[in-house]
C-alpha positions, 0 to 999 in steps of 0.5 A: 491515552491521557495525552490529547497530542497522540492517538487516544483510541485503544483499538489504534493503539493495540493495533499499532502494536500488533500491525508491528508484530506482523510486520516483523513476521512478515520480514522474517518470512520474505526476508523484507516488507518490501519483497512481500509486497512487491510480489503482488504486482509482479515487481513491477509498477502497475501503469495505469492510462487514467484519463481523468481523476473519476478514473482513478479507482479508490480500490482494485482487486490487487489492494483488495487481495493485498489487504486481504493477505494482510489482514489474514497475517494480523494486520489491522485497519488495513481495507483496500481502499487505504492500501490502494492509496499505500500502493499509489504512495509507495510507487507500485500504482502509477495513477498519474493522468495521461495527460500528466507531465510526470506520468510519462517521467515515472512510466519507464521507472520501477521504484522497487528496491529503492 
């Protein structure tokens, strides 16, 4: 708590400890993190055909259903928005624009298991 190079606040920390805690519960339960979160979008990468950055959501009701889950497991400081942002990052959402070189490139592509 003392070191002003890490994260000081104590709800972060003990969140950091359980959110590991689950994430162990949730490996012993499906076998893998990955499993259990792949199952929300069927395996497969949600395609989205976004024409401009105001159509890109901040949230859905898949990372809203996901980040319910997770919060039900023990998860913490987990809202949708911020899993909707995981699920960008991670490669189960292709918010790519239509318009977007890349989009087409990752469209035919699953990351799952890689």
């Amino acid at each position: 708590m003392g070191d002003a190079g890490i994260v000081r606040n104590r709800l972060k920390i003990e969140a950091a400890i359980g959110n590991a805690r689950a994430f162990l519960a949730v490996k012993r339960e499906f076998g893998s993190f990955d499993a259990y979160l792949w199952r929300f979008v069927g395996g497969r990468t949600l395609q989205s055909r976004r024409r401009s950055m105001r159509d890109v959501p901040a949230r859905t009701e898949v990372s809203d259903a996901l980040a319910k889950d997770l919060k039900q497991r023990g998860f913490r400081f987990v809202g949708s928005t911020i899993v909707y942002a995981f699920m960008q990052a991670v490669g189960m959402v292709n918010d790519h624009l239509v318009t977007c070189y890349r989009r087409a490139q990752l469209a035919g592509a699953t990351l799952r298991g890689k």
